[in-house]
Structure formats: structure tokens, C-alpha cells
VEXSE-395665 format. One record per residue (C-alpha): residue number from 1; residue in three letters; x, y, z negated. Coordinates in steps of 0.5 Angstrom, whole numbers, plus 500, padded with zeros to 3 digits. Each point is the difference from the previous one (the first is absolute). Layout:
N
NUM/ALA/X/Y/Z
...
This chain:
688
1/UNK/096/625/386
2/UNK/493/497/499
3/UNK/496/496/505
4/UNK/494/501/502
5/UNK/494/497/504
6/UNK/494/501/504
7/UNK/493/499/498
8/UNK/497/498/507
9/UNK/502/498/508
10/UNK/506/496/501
11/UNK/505/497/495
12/UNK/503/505/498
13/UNK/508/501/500
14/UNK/504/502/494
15/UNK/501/507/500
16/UNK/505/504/495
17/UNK/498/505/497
18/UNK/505/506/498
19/UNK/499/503/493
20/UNK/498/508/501
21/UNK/505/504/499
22/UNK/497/504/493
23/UNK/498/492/497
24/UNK/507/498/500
25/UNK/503/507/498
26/UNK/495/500/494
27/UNK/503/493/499
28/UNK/507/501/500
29/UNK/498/506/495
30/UNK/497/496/495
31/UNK/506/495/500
32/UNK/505/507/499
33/UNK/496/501/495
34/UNK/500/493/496
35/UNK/508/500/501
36/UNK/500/506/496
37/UNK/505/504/504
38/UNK/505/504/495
39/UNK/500/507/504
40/UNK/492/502/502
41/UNK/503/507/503
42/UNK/506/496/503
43/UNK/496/494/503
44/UNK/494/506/503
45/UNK/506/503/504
46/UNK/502/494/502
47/UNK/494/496/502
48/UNK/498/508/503
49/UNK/506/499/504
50/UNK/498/494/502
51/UNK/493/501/502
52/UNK/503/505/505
53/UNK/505/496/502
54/UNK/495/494/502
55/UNK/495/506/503
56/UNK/504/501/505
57/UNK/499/493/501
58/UNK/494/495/501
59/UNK/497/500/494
60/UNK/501/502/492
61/UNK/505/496/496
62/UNK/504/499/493
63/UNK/507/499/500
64/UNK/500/497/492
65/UNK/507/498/501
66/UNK/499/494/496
67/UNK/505/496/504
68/UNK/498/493/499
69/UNK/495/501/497
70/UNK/495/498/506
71/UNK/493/500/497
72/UNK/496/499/505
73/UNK/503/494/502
74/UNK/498/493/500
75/UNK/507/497/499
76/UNK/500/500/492
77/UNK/493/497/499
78/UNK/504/493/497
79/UNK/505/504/495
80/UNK/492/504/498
81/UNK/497/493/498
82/UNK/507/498/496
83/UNK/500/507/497
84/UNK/493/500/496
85/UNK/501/491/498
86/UNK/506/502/496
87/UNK/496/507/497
88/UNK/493/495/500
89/UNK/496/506/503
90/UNK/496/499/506
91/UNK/504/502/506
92/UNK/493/503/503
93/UNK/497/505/494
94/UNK/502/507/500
95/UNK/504/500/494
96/UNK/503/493/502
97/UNK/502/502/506
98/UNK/503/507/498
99/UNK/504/496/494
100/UNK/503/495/507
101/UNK/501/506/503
102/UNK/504/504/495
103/UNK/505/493/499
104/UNK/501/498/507
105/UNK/502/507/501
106/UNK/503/502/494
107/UNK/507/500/503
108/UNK/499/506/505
109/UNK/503/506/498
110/UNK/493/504/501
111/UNK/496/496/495
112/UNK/505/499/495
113/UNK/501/508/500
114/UNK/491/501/499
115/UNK/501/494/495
116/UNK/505/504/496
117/UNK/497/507/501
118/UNK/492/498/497
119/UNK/498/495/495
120/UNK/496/493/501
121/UNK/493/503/499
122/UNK/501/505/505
123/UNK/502/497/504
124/UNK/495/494/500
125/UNK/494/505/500
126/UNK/504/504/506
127/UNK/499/493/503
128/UNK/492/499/498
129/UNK/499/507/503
130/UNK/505/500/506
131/UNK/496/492/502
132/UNK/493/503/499
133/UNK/502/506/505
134/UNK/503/494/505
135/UNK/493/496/499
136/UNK/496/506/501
137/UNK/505/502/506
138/UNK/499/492/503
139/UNK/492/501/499
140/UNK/501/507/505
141/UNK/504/497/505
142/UNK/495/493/500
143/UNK/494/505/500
144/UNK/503/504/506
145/UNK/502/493/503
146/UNK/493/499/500
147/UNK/497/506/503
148/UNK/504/500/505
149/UNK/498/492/502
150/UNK/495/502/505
151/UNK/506/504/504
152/UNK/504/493/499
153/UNK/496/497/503
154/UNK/499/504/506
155/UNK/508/501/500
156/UNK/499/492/501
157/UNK/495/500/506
158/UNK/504/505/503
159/UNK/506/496/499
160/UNK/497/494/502
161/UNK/497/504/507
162/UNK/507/502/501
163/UNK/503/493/499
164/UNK/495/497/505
165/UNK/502/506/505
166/UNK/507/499/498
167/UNK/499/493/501
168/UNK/497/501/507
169/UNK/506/505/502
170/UNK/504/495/498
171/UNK/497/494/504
172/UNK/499/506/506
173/UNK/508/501/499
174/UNK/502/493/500
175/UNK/496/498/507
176/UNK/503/507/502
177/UNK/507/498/498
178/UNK/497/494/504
179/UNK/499/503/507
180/UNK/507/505/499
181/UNK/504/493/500
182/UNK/496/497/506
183/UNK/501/507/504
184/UNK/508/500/498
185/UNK/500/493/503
186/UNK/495/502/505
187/UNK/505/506/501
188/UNK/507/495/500
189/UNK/496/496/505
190/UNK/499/506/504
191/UNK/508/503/499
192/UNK/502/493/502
193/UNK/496/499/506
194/UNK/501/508/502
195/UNK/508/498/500
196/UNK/500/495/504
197/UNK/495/504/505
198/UNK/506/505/500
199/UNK/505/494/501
200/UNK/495/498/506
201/UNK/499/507/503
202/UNK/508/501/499
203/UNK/502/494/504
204/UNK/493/502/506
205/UNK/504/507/500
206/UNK/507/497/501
207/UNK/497/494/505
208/UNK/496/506/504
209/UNK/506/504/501
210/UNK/504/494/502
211/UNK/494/498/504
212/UNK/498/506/503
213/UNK/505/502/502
214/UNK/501/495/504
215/UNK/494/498/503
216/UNK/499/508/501
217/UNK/507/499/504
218/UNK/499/494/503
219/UNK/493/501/502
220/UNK/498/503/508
221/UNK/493/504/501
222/UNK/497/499/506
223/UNK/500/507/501
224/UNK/507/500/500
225/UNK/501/496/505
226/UNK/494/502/504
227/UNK/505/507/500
228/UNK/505/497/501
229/UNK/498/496/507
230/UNK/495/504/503
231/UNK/502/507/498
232/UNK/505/504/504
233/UNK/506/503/497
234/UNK/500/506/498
235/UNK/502/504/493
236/UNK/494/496/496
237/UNK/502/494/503
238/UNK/506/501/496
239/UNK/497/500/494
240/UNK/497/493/502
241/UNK/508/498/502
242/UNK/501/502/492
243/UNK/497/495/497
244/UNK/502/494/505
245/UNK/506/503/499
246/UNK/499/499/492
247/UNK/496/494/500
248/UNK/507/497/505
249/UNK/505/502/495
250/UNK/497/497/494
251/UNK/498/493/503
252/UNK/508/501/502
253/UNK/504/501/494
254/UNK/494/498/495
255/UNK/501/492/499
256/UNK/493/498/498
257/UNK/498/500/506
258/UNK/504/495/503
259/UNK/498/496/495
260/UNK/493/501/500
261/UNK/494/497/504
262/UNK/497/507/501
263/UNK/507/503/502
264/UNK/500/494/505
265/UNK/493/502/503
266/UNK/501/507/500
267/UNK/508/500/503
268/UNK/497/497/507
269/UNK/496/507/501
270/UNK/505/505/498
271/UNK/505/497/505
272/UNK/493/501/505
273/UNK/499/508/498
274/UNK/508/501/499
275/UNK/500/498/508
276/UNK/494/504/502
277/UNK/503/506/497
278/UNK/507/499/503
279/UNK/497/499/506
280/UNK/496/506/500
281/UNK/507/504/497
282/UNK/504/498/506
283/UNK/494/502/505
284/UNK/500/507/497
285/UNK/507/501/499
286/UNK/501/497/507
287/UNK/494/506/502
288/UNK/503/506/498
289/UNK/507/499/501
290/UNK/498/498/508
291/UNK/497/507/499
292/UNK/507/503/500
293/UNK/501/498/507
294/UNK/495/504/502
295/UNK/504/506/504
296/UNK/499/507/497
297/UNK/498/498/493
298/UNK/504/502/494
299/UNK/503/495/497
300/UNK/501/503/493
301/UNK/493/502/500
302/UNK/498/492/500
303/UNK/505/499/496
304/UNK/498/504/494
305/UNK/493/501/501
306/UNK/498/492/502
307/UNK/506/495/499
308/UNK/501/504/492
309/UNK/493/499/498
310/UNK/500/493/502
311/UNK/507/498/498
312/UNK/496/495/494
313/UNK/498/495/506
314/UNK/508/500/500
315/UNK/501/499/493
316/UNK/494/494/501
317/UNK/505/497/505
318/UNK/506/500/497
319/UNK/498/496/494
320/UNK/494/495/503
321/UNK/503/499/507
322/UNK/507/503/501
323/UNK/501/496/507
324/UNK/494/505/503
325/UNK/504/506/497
326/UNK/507/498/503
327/UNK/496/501/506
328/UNK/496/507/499
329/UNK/508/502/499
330/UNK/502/497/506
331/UNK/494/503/504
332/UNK/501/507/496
333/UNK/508/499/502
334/UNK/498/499/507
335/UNK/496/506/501
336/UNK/504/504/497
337/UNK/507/498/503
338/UNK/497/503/507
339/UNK/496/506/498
340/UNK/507/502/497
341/UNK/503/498/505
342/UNK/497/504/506
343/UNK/499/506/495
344/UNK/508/500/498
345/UNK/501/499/507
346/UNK/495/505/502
347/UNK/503/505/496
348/UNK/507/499/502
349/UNK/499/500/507
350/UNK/496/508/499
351/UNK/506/502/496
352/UNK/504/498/505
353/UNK/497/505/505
354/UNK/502/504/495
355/UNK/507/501/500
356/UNK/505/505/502
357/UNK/505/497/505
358/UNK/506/503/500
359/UNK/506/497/505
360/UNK/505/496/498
361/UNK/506/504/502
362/UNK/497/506/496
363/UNK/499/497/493
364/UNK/508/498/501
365/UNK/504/505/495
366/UNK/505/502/506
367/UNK/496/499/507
368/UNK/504/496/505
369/UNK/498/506/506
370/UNK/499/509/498
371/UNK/505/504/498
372/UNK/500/505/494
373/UNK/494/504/502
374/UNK/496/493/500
375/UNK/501/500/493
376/UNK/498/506/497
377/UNK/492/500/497
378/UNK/495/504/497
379/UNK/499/500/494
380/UNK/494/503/496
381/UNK/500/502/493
382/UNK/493/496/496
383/UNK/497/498/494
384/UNK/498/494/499
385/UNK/494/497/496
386/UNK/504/498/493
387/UNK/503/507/501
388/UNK/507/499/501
389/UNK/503/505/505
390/UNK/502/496/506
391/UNK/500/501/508
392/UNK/497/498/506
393/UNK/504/498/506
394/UNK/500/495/506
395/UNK/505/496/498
396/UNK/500/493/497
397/UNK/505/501/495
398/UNK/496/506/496
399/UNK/495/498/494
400/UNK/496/506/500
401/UNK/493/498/499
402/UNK/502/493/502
403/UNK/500/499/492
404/UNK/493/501/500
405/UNK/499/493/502
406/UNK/502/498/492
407/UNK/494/504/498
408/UNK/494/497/496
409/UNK/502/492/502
410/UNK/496/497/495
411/UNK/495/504/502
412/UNK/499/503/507
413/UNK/496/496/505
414/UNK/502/497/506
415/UNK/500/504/507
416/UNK/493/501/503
417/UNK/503/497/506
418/UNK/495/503/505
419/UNK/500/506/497
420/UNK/507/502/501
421/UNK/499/497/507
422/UNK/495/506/502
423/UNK/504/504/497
424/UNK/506/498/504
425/UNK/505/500/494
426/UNK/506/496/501
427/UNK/504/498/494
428/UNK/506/497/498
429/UNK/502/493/498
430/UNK/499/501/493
431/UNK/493/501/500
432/UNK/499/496/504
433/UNK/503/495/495
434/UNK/497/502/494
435/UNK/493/501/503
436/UNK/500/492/503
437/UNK/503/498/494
438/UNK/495/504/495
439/UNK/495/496/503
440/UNK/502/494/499
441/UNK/501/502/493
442/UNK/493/502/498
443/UNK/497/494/504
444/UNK/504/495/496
445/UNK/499/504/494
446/UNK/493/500/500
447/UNK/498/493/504
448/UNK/505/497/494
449/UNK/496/504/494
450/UNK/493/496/504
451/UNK/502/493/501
452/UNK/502/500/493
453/UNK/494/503/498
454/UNK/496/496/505
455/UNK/503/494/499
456/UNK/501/500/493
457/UNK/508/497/500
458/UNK/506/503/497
459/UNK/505/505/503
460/UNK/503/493/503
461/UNK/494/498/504
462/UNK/498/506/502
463/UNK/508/502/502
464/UNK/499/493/504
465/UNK/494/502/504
466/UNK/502/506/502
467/UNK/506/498/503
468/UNK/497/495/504
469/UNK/495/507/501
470/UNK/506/504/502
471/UNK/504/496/504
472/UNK/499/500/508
473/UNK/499/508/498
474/UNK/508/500/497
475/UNK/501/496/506
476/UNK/498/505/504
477/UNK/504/506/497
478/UNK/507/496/500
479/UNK/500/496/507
480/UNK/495/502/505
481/UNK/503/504/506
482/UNK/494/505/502
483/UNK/501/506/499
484/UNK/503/506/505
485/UNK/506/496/505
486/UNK/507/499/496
487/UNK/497/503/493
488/UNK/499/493/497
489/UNK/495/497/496
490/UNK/493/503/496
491/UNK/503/501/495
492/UNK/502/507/500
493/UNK/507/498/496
494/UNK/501/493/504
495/UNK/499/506/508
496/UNK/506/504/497
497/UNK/504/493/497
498/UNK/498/497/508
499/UNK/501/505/504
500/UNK/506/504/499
501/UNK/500/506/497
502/UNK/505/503/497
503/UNK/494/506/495
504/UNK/504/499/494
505/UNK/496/504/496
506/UNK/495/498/502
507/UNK/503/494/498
508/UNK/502/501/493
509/UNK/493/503/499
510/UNK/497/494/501
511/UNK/505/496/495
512/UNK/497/506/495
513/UNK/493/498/502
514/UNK/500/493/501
515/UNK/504/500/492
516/UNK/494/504/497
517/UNK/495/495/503
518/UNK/504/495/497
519/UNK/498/505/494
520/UNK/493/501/501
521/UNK/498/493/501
522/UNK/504/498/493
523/UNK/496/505/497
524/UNK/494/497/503
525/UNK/502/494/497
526/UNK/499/496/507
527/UNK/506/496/502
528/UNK/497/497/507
529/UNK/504/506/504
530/UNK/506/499/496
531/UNK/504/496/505
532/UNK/497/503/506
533/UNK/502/508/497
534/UNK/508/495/498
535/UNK/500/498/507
536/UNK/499/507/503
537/UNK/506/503/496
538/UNK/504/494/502
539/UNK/499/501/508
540/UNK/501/508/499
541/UNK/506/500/496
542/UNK/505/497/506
543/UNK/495/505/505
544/UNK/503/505/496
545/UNK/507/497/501
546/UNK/499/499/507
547/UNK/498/507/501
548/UNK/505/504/495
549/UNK/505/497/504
550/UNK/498/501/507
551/UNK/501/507/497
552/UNK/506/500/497
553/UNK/503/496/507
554/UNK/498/506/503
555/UNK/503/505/497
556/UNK/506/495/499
557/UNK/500/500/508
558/UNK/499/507/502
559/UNK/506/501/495
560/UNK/504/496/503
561/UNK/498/502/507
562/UNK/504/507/502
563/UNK/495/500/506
564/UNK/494/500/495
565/UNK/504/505/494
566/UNK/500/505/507
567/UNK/493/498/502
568/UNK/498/502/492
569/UNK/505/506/499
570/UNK/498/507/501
571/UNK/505/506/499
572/UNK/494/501/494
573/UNK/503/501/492
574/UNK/493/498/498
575/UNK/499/494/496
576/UNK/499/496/506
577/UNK/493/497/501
578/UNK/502/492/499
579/UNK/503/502/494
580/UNK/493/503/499
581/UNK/496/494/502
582/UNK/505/497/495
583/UNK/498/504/494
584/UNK/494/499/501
585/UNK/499/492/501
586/UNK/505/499/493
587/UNK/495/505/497
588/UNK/494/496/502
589/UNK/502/493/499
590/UNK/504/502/492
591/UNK/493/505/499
592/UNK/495/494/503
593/UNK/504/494/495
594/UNK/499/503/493
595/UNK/500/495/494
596/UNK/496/494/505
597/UNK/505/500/504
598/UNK/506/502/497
599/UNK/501/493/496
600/UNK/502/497/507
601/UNK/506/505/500
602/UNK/501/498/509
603/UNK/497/507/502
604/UNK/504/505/496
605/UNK/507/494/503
606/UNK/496/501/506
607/UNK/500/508/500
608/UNK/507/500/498
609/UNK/502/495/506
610/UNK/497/506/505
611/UNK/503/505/496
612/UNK/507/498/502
613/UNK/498/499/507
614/UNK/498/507/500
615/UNK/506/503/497
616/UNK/504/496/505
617/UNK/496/503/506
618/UNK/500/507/496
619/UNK/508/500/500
620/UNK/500/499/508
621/UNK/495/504/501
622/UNK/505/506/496
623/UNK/505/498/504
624/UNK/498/503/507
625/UNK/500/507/497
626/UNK/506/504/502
627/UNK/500/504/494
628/UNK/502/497/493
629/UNK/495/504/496
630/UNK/494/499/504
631/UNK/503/492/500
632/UNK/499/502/492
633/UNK/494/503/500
634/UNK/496/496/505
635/UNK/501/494/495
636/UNK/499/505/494
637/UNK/494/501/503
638/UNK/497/494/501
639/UNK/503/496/493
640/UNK/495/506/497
641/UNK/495/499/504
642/UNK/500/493/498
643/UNK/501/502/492
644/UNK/494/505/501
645/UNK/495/496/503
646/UNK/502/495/494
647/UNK/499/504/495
648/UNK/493/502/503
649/UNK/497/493/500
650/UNK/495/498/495
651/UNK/501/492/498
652/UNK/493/497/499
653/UNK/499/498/494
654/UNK/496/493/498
655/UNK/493/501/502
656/UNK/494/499/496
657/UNK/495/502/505
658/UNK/503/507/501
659/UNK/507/501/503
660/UNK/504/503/495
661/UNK/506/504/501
662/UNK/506/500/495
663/UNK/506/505/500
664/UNK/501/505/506
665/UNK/506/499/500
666/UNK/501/493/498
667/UNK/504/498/507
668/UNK/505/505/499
669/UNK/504/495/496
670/UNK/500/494/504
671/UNK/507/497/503
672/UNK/498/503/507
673/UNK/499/507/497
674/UNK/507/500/497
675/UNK/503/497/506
676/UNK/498/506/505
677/UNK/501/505/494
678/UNK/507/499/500
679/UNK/500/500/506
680/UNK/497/506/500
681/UNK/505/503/495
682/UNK/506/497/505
683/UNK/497/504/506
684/UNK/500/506/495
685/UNK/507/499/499
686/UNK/502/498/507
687/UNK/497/506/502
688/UNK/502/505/495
């Protein structure tokens, strides 16, 4: 390396220069040759090798593999200097210096090897012309050096330029440093406040729902409470009674604002508008329930079309001023007490007009006056409306199309009383009773379905208000005496229970329709009726004892009487018409019972109690006949007609809307049955 500089401009700074690639293959040649290798073919090939070995790198080179030999170092300079004091040479002249040399190095494997190849003339004269070729070599790489100086020297400026513009760079790089660390600070700064901004703005969110809320909630607008007291009730004035109705609630169970100046200012003021709305409230409501007094106005259309649609002023009642809601109830339970009445009492009084009356003595089984030809009735074959075969006859003891009574309970309505009037129909007691107490059903129904709708209460309340509804109406059906003289009360069950009559079958149809109103109201899960409907069956069951038993005393007297027994006998081997009437009240009152009435078992015991009755009358009866067999015959005539109209009775099944038939021939085993069969094999016998 050499350093080299510059004629002009600046101090120049030392530059290495790097010996040309040919300069320092030529010098290491000439040392190859002064060292004399032993094989020249050997050392081209290896020297070949390398060549191409160190091309395919950076530059040519010489592997001379001299080991320690490093001659192109400065480490041995001192050792050089004491070599040529011992030879007494100068260290610097060419054959001196060649002579040091050769000692220092004389232990390396290569320079022993040349030694002992060539003599010491050659290889002295080798030394002078590989050293001349080295210096001629030198003076070429100095001459090249120079020729190439200018371009050094602008190699220089460029580099000098390219330091001053590095340095500027360096200085621009260093103030941009600068600034990138006072942005990051900036940017820290900036993180810093941006999270305590959002801490900030957290806490505002959370004190704006908390407050907001409550301000929002607490605050009353004026327009509000201009609606409020100006405005007249209507379903957009509900919508105004709302948001008192939040605003009350929420000042009420929030207990901030108890404890806050503006719950202190503002309660006074909700107090004042919750009274003006439940003053005008009460007014609507107190209005329109007056209308229901109004004659000729249909009640349930004012209920659903007006009251229902209205029904949110008693909600607003119930929970702000529920002492105004006792008194819209006592107002509506007022009203609709009289109505009620007056219709149910109405309505009974037109049902009355409606009834068959027929005289005491002829509903008796044995009638106290007439012989045999009395007695003996029409009777038509028909159909009736569930399809079962029957007949029809004028007397009280045949079902016939009587059981169509028991059709469609839950479902048919009551009679249209002025249009039965018109037509001049009279009915029987049955229908009557089933017609008043329908009435009495679907109105209870449907006034306990809009009070608890209405007023917004549990089963309970609504169970309670009705009867409070209801009760001059049921007073009416079980007490007052207004119907036709002696017949009894409205209540067309109350006219049979009090006035004496002795209907059985109509009797026991009644038990059957009373227990399947039971039925119906439980479906319809309203139990307002449930005692009054309990205390029906209580009063018809001793008026059925009462009237069998009238029956049973007077076929018991006319068997004991021998005036009666002639009265009643008749020279006839037929089955005789008592034991017809017989037949066919036990038939009715077994068909009539079905599962409903069965449980209580005293009508079948009743059945029975008549049945020996009719059996002792029967016997005295046979006995007025001369002849045995005809005696025989008589009786084995009526024992069958007994047994034959057993087995054509239908027993009324459990109704579901529909009468239903079960088993033809369901009564054919029945203890009555069985009793007048081995009657009837007895007579065969006796008569055989």
C-alpha cells in the first residue's frame, strides 16, 4: 500500500492505494523465481491452478506456500539488520540483502530444497536478474501510479464532496432525529391526555345515563301538563296519562328523589296532575256507566265498545288513587245490581206466563177421583231430535220428547220469551228452569270475564264484585213469591220446590240440568254460581222425596182401600193403565239420571219403594177376578208390560253438548227389571 497526495485544493487526506493486480503477479513471479522451485512443470500447474482458483475470486494471486516464510512483512526488519552485522554486509545492497535473506530463511523446507538443487553462482545471478526485474517491475507500478494521479486527485475532490454532503446528511439526519424524538414526546403527550380524555368522556357517559335518566324522568313539560289539565278525556289523553303514570312511578320507587332538592320541587306538582287526572277519571267512568241506566240501551255493547276501550283510566286508578277505583267499583256494582235484577226478574215473570198448568190430582200416579177408563191415554210414537225412538203422550210420567231438554246445554240460548208468547207455546217446568238459569249463566259468565278484564283484578276480585252484581238478581230467583198464585217463586225451580207439585219428571230433569250447569260453569272456570247452582240441588232433592212420596202414599192407599181397588178394577186381562203410568215414570226417572245422578243412588231406592207399592196394588187388583188364569194373565200382562218398557228406555248418557244415547237395552238389568221378570215367569207358571 502506498500513500499518495494531492498537489492542489485542500490538505489532502492519505489515500491507500492497492498495487494493480498484474504489478503484484509480476512481483510475486519474480520471487518464485529467485526462490528457484525445484519442479517448473509441477509449480506452472500449481500456480495454473491457482491463478484460476483466485479468478474466480477478487483479484489474481500466488499460493507460494512458504509457510512462515512471509516476506512481504515488516515483523522481521530486526532480525534482517543483526543477520547482515554478523555476514558484514549492508542489509540494504542487492547482494547483501540477498545474502540475509537466504540465512534467515535458510531453515524453510523450500529454500533448503532450491539450495541443494543449484549451486551458489546461479543462484546469485538468478537473485541480480529476478531483483532487476523486480526493480523494473517497481519503476512500472510507480510510473502507473503517477499516470494515474490526476484521476486520484479527482478521486479526491469527489470524495471530499461526497464527505461535505455526507456530513450535511449527517447533520440533516441528526436534527431529523431530533424532531422524530420530540414528535414521540409530542405523541406521548398526546396518548397521555387522549387517555385521560377517555377516562373523562367515560365518566360524562355514565353521570349522563345516571342523570339523564333521572332528569329526563323527573322533569314535567309544560305541554304535558297543559294536556293534562285542559284536554278532554279521550284515547290521546290516555297517552298523556302514561307518561304521568311513569313520571309517578318512578318518583315513587327511585329513592333519589326523596333525597334530592329537584325531587323536592318537583313532587308537589306530580301530586297536582295525578289529581286532575283521577278527577277526570272518575268523571268519564262515573259518565258512561250513567249511560247504562239509560232504558232501551244494550248494556254489553257499551261494555265492550266503550268501557274495554277505556279500561287503561282504571289501571291508572288502581295504582295512583285506588280509593277512587273503590268507588267507580261500588258505582258499576250499583248499576248493574238493578239492571240485573229487573232483567232476571223480567225475564222469569215472562217464563211464567209460559208454563203448562196441570191440576194437582191429575199429576198424582193414582188420582184420588175416575175409574179405569180416566186412566187410560193416548199414546203416539215420534222421534225425537237426538234420534232416539220414543213417544208422545199427555201424560206426565212419559220422557218422550221431554229429554230433548238436556240437548245442547252449553250451547243453546235462553228462550225468547216474546216470541214463545206469540206463538202461544206453553212449556213444561224443565224448560223453564233450564231457559232462567241459562240466562243466569251466560250473564254471570260474561260480566266475570269483563270485570276481570275491566278492572284489571285476579279471579278473586272479579269473583267478589260479581257477587256483589248478582246478589239482589239470585235473591230474586230463590225468594220472591211472583209468579202464578200457589206456583212459588221466580226461579222456576224455587215455583215447583214451593208450590207443591208433584211433576217427578220434571223433577229429576231438573236435578240432570242443574248438575250439568254445575258442569259447564266449572269448564268456564267461573265459580261465582257455584253455590247458588249447590243450593238449587239441595232444595230439588227433598222436593223429589216430597213428591215420590205423594206418589208411593197414593198407590199405597188405593191398595189398601177395597172401595179404591173396585174403583180402579176393570174385568180387562191387559196390562192395566196404572201399571202403564208406572212403567213409564220408572223409565224416565232411570233413563233421566244417567252417570250425573246415579252417584246419589236415592232415585233408583225411590223406584224401588214404588215398585212394591205397584206389585201390592197389582196383586189386589188380580184378586177381583173370578178365574185363576185370567188372575194369572192379568198380572203376567202387566209384569211384562213393565219389563218391555224397561227394555225400550235409553239411559241418557254424560252430555257434552249433545244428548247421548248409550246401550238400547241398558235398563233391562236393573233391579226393577229383574223384579217384575220373575214376576212375569211366576204368572206363566200360575197361569200354565
Amino acid at each position: 500500500r502506498t500513500a499518495i497526495r494531492g498537489c492542489a485544493g485542500p490538505p489532502a487526506r492519505p489515500i491507500v492505494v492497492v498495487m494493480t493486480a498484474a504489478a503484484e503477479a509480476a512481483r510475486e513471479m519474480a520471487l518464485a523465481e529467485l526462490l528457484g522451485e525445484v519442479d517448473r512443470g509441477a509449480s506452472d500447474t500449481r500456480v495454473s491452478s491457482e491463478n484460476g482458483h483466485r479468478n474466480a475470486h477478487a483479484g489474481p494471486s500466488f499460493d507460494l506456500r512458504l509457510g512462515a516464510l512471509a516476506i512481504t512483512t515488516n515483523s522481521g526488519d530486526a532480525d534482517e539488520a543483526a543477520f547482515a552485522r554478523v555476514l558484514g554486509v549492508g542489509a540494504g545492497d542487492d547482494e547483501g540483502g540477498l545474502d540475509v535473506q537466504l540465512v534467515k530463511y535458510a531453515d524453510h523446507d523450500v529454500v533448503r530444497n532450491v539450495m541443494r538443487a543449484c549451486g551458489s553462482a546461479d543462484l546469485h545471478e538468478k537473485a541480480r536478474v529476478v531483483t532487476a526485474r523486480l526493480k523494473a517491475v517497481e519503476l512500472e507500478s510507480i510510473q502507473e501510479y503517477v499516470a494515474e494521479s490526476a484521476n486520484l486527485t479527482q478521486l479526491h475532490d469527489q470524495i471530499n464532496v461526497c464527505d461535505t454532503v455526507l456530513g450535511s446528511m449527517e447533520l440533516l439526519l441528526k436534527e431529523f432525529k431530533d424532531d422524530l424524538g420530540k414528535i414521540g414526546g409530542e405523541i406521548k403527550d398526546l396518548q397521555t391526555q387522549s387517555n385521560g380524555m377517555s377516562v373523562k368522556l367515560s365518566n360524562r357517559k355514565l353521570a349522563n345515563a345516571i342523570l339523564g335518566d333521572f332528569v329526563r324522568e323527573i322533569s314535567v313539560d309544560e305541554t304535558l301538563i297543559k294536556h293534562i289539565v285542559e284536554d278532554q278525556v279521550s284515547e290521546e289523553y290516555m297517552k298523556h296519562m302514561v307518561k304521568v303514570d311513569r313520571k309517578l312511578r318512578f318518583v315513587k320507587n327511585d329513592p333519589r328523589v326523596a333525597a334530592s332538592a329537584a325531587g323536592a320541587e318537583i313532587l308537589p306538582e306530580l301530586a297536582r296532575l295525578r289529581a286532575k287526572a283521577a278527577t277526570k277519571a272518575r268523571d268519564f267512568l262515573l259518565t258512561k256507566l250513567h249511560t247504562l241506566r239509560q232504558p232501551k240501551t244494550n248494556v254489553q255493547v257499551i261494555q265492550q265498545n266503550v268501557l274495554l276501550k277505556y279500561k287503561y283510566l282504571v289501571c291508572f286508578l288502581k295504582t295512583h288513587v285506588p280509593e277512587v277505583l273503590v268507588e267507580i267499583k261500588q258505582s258499576y256494582a250499583e248499576t248493574m245490581s238493578s239492571l240485573l235484577k229487573f232483567a232476571v226478574a223480567g225475564h222469569a215473570r215472562s217464563l211464567a206466563e209460559l208454563a203448562v198448568g196441570v191440576g194437582v190430582k191429575n199429576e198424582m200416579l193414582v188420582p184420588e177421583e175416575g175409574g179405569y177408563d180416566v186412566l187410560v191415554t193416548k199414546r203416539t210414537p215420534i222421534s225425537s231430535s237426538s234420534g232416539l225412538a220414543t213417544t208422545s203422550s199427555s201424560s206426565p210420567f212419559v220422557l218422550g220428547r221431554r229429554a230433548d231438554v238436556l240437548d245442547a246445554l252449553e250451547t243453546s240460548p235462553p228462550l225468547v220469551t216474546h216470541i214463545a208468547q206469540s206463538s202461544g207455546t206453553k212449556l213444561r217446568h224443565e224448560k223453564l228452569f233450564r231457559s232462567a238459569h241459562k240466562l243466569l249463566m251466560d250473564t254471570m259468565t260474561f260480566e266475570f270475564l269483563f270485570c276481570r278484564e275491566f278492572f284489571a283484578g285476579d279471579a278473586g276480585d272479579a269473583e267478589r264484585l260479581c257477587l256483589d252484581m248478582f246478589t239482589p238478581a239470585l235473591r230474586v230467583m230463590e225468594t220472591e213469591n211472583t209468579l202464578v198464585s200457589g206456583l212459588g217463586s221466580v226461579s222456576v225451580a224455587q215455583d215447583l220446590i214451593r208450590g207443591g207439585g208433584h211433576d217427578v219428571v220434571a223433577l229429576v230433569l231438573m236435578l240432570r240440568i242443574n248438575a250439568e250447569h254445575q258442569s259447564i260453569m266449572r269448564r268456564r272456570n267461573v265459580p261465582c254460581l257455584d253455590r247458588h247452582l249447590h243450593g238449587v240441588e239441595l232444595a230439588l232433592w227433598p222436593k223429589l222425596k216430597h213428591a215420590f212420596d205423594a206418589h208411593v202414599a197414593s198407590v199405597t192407599r188405593a191398595a189398601r182401600d177395597p172401595a179404591s181397588v173396585t174403583r180402579l178394577w176393570k174385568d180387562d186381562v191387559r196390562a192395566h193403565p196404572i201399571v202403564v203410568r208406572f212403567a213409564d215414570l220408572a223409565s224416565a226417572m232411570l233413563s233421566a239420571t244417567g252417570d250425573a245422578l246415579s252417584e246419589f243412588g236415592q232415585i233408583e231406592l225411590d223406584v224401588e219403594r214404588l215398585r212394591d207399592a205397584i206389585a201390592a196394588l197389582i196383586e189386589k187388583l188380580a184378586a177381583k177376578f173370578v178365574d185363576p188364569k185370567r188372575a194369572a194373565l192379568f198380572t203376567g200382562n202387566c209384569a211384562d208390560k213393565v219389563c218391555a218398557t224397561l227394555t225400550e228406555a235409553v239411559v241418557i248418557g254424560p252430555l257434552d253438548g249433545q244428548t247421548a244415547a248409550v246401550g238400547g237395552n241398558s235398563l233391562k238389568g236393573c233391579p226393577t227389571y229383574r223384579f217384575f221378570d220373575a214376576i212375569r215367569d211366576k204368572a206363566k207358571r200360575n197361569g200354565a
